[in-house]
N, C-alpha and C positions, 0 to 999 in steps of 0.2 A: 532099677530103683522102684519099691512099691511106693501104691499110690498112695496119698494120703488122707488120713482118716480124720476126719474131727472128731473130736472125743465128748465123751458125752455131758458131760459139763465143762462151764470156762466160767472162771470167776468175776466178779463185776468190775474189779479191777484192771482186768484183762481189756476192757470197750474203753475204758475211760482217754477219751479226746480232749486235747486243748488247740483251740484254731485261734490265733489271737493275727488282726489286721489292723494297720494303722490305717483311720479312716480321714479321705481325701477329700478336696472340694467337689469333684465330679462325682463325688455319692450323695453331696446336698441338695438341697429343696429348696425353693422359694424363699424357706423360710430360715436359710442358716441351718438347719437340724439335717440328721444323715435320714435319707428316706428309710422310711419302715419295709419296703421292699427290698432292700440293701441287706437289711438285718435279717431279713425273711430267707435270704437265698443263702445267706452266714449260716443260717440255723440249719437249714434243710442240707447243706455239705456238711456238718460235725454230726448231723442227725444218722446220714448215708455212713461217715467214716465211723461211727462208735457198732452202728449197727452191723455193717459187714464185717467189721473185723471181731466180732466176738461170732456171726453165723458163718463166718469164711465164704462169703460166699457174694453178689450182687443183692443189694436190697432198695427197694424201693419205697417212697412215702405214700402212704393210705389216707394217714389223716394228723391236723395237729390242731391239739388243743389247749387253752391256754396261750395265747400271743395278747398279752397286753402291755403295753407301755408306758412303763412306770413313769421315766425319766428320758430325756431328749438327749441324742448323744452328738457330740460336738464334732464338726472339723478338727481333726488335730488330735483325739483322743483315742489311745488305744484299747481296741474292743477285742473284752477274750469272753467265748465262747466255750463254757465245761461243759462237755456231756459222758452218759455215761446211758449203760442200759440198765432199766429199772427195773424190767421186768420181759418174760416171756411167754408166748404161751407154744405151738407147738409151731407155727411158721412164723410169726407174728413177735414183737418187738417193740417197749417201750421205750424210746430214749428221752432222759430229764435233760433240761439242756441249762444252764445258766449264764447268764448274758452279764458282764460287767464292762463298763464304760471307766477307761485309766484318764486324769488329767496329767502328762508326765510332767510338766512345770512343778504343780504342786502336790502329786501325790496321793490326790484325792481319788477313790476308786467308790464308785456308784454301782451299784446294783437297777439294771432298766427294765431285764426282762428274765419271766423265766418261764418255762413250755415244757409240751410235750411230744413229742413225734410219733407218730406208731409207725412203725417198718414191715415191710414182710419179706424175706428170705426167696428170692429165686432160684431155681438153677438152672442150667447152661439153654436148656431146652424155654424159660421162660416161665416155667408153673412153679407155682408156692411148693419148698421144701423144708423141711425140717431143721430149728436150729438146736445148738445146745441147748443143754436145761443152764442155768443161774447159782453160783455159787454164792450165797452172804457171807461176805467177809465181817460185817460189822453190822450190830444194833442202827446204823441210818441205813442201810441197806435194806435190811428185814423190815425196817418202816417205810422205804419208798418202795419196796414189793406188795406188802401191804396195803398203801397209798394205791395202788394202781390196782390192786384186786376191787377196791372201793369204788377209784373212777371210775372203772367200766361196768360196775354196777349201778351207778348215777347212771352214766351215759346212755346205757340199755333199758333205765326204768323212765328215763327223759323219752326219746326214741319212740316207747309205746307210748307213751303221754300223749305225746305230742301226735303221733299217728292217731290216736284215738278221736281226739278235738278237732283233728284238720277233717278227718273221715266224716267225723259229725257236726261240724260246722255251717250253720243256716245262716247265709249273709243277711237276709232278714231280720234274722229274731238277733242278731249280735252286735246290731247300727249301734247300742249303747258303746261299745270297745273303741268308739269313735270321739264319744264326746271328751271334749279337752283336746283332742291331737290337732297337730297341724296338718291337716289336709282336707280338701273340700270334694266332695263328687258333683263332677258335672255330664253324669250322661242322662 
């Protein structure tokens, strides 16, 4: 039997996950609510499942951005997880994830969270390989490929920002960045 080839495109179609868990008492908090770590590890498995199955291959998380918490999700509610891959670049791997919180009593389905993962493609030996290219099937496809050509131009024009001001940053002359916070120096 020959070996197999991944081909050089796979459609977006092709990644798209759904992980849906019903969530228990033993994922809750202090405070009744399912811990955000909970949904964190949710995210990071549909993140791995959409990404290797569209790069055929072990993929691992780099980075994610966008985790915020819309809505608090309940004991007892069934949380599904859509992901799909938005984008790629030549090892590398965006996947969108959307998080929705089910009340099955009444029907009610919330939207909590929604993210982003970046992946990167290993192979067997452990170094960054090569994944398909990205097929758009649809006008929201070509927008979240798009979407994501944009974020990592934010992220990358953040990145120097921010390198730049920390480089040059004089704790001295910057004591004003202080007034109003809550914190005191005491050395």
């Amino acid at each position: 039997m020959p070996p197999f080839v991944l081909p050089d495109y796979r459609p977006v179609s092709y990644s798209r996950v759904t992980l849906t868990e019903l969530m228990i008492p033993s994922y809750a908090n202090f405070g009744g609510k399912i811990h955000g770590g909970i949904l964190l590890s949710l995210m990071d498995k549909v993140a791995y499942a959409a990404s290797s199955k569209h790069a055929g291959t072990y993929c691992v998380t780099v980075s994610v951005d966008g985790v915020n918490f819309m809505q608090p999700v309940e004991v007892g509610e069934l949380v599904s997880l859509l992901a799909s891959v938005n984008y790629v670049g030549r090892t590398s791997l965006l996947v969108g994830i959307k998080v929705t919180a089910e009340d099955v009593r009444t029907g009610l389905v919330k939207h909590t969270n929604t993210s982003y993962f970046t992946m990167v493609a290993k192979d067997d030996a452990g170094q960054p390989t090569q994944v398909p290219g990205l097929e758009l099937e649809t006008r929201d496809d070509v927008r979240r490929f798009q979407e994501a050509i944009k974020r990592r131009q934010f992220q990358q024009q953040y990145r120097e920002q921010f390198d730049n001001a920390r480089t040059s940053l004089a704790v001295d002359d910057q004591m004003g960045l202080l007034d109003g916070e809550r914190c005191r120096i005491v050395y």
